[in-house]
Structures are given as structure tokens and as C-alpha cells.
C-alpha positions as CSV (number, residue, x, y, z in Angstrom):
1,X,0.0,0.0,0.0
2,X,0.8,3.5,-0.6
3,X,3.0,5.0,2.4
4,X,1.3,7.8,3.7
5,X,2.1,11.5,5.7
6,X,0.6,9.8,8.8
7,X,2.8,6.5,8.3
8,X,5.5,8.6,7.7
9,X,5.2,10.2,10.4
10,X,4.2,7.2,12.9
11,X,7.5,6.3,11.9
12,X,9.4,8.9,12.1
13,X,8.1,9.5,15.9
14,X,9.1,5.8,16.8
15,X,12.5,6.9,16.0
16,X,12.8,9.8,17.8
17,X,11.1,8.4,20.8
18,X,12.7,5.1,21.0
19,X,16.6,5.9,20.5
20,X,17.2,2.2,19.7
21,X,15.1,1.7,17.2
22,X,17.0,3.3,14.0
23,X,13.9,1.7,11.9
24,X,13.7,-1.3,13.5
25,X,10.6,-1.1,14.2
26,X,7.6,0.5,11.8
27,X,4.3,0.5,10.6
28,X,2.9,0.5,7.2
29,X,-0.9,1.1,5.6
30,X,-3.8,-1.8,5.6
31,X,-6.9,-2.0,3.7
32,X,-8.9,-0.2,6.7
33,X,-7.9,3.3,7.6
34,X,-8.2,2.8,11.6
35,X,-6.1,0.3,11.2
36,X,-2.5,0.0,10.7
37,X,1.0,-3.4,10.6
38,X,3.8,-2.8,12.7
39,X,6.4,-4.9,11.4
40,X,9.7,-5.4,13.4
41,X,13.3,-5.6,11.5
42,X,15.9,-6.7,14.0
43,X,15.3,-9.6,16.0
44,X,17.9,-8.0,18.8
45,X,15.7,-4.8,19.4
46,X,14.9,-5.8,23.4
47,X,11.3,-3.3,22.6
48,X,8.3,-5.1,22.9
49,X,5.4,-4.6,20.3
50,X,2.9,-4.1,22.6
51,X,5.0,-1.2,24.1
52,X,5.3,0.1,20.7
53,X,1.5,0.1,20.5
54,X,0.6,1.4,23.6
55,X,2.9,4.5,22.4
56,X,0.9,4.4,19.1
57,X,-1.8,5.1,20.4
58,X,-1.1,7.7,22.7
59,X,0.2,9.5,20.1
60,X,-2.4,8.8,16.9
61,X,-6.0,9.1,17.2
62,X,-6.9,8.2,13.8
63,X,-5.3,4.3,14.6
64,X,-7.7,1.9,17.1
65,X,-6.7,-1.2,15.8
66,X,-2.4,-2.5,15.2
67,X,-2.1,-5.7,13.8
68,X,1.3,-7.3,14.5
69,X,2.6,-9.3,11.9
70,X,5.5,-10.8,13.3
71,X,4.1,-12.1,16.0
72,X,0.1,-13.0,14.8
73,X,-1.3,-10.2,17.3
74,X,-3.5,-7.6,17.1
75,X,-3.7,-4.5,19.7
76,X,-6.7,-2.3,20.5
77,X,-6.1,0.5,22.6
78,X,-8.7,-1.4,25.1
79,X,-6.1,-4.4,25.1
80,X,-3.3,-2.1,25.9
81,X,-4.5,-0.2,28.9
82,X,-3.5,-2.2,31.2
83,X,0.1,-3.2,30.6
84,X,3.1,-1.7,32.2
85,X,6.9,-2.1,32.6
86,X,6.1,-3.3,35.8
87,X,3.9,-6.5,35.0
88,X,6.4,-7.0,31.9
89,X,9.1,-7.4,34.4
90,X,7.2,-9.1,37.2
């Protein structure tokens, strides 16, 4: 699909946010326009892709639903809300 300003963008936040990244991780258009694919590059990257969505999603209105396809997930920002570093770790 056609890269977008907003997928441009997404992307271009994850980098600046996340200083390990270095386009590791990014998202790219799907058929529905709430919905966007992360996609992860490096199998080293220690960032998890729900932390990447939960940041998605704080910053991006216009996306409700991430579908994960590395990993066969999809996020909503209800399925989100309730992790943290802490339970990651725990």
C-alpha cells in the first residue's frame, strides 16, 4: 500500500522516541484506515510490540486497531490499557 504522511510520520516518531530503534521497528498502511501493521526488522531490538503500541496510540487518534505481523497479534487500545513495565518485568 501506498505510504502515507501519517505513516511517515508514525515512523518517524518511533525513532525519535525510541533511540534504539533506528527503523527497527515500523508500521505500514492496511486496507482499513483505523487500522495500521507494525512490522519489526531486527530480532535484537529488546522493545516489545505491545510497548510500541501502547505508544501508538497515545500519540495517533486516527489508529484503534495494530495488527502485528511478526508475531500474529492484534492490539486495540482497550487491550493495551492495562500493561506496564512493571507486569512486563514481574
Amino acid at each position: 500500500m501506498k505510504t502515507t504522511e501519517r505513516i511517515k510520520r508514525i515512523n518517524a516518531d518511533l525513532n525519535a522516541h525510541y533511540t534504539s530503534n533506528k527503523n527497527c521497528w515500523w508500521v505500514s498502511n492496511c486496507g482499513m484506515r483505523e487500522m495500521i501493521e507494525l512490522h519489526k526488522g531486527d530480532i535484537n531490538n529488546r522493545l516489545k510490540a505491545v510497548q510500541i503500541a501502547k505508544y501508538i496510540f497515545s500519540k495517533e487518534k486516527s489508529v484503534n486497531i495494530i495488527h502485528y505481523s511478526g508475531g500474529c497479534m492484534i492490539y486495540t487500545r482497550e487491550s493495551v490499557k492495562g500493561y506496564s513495565q512493571k507486569k512486563r518485568l514481574a
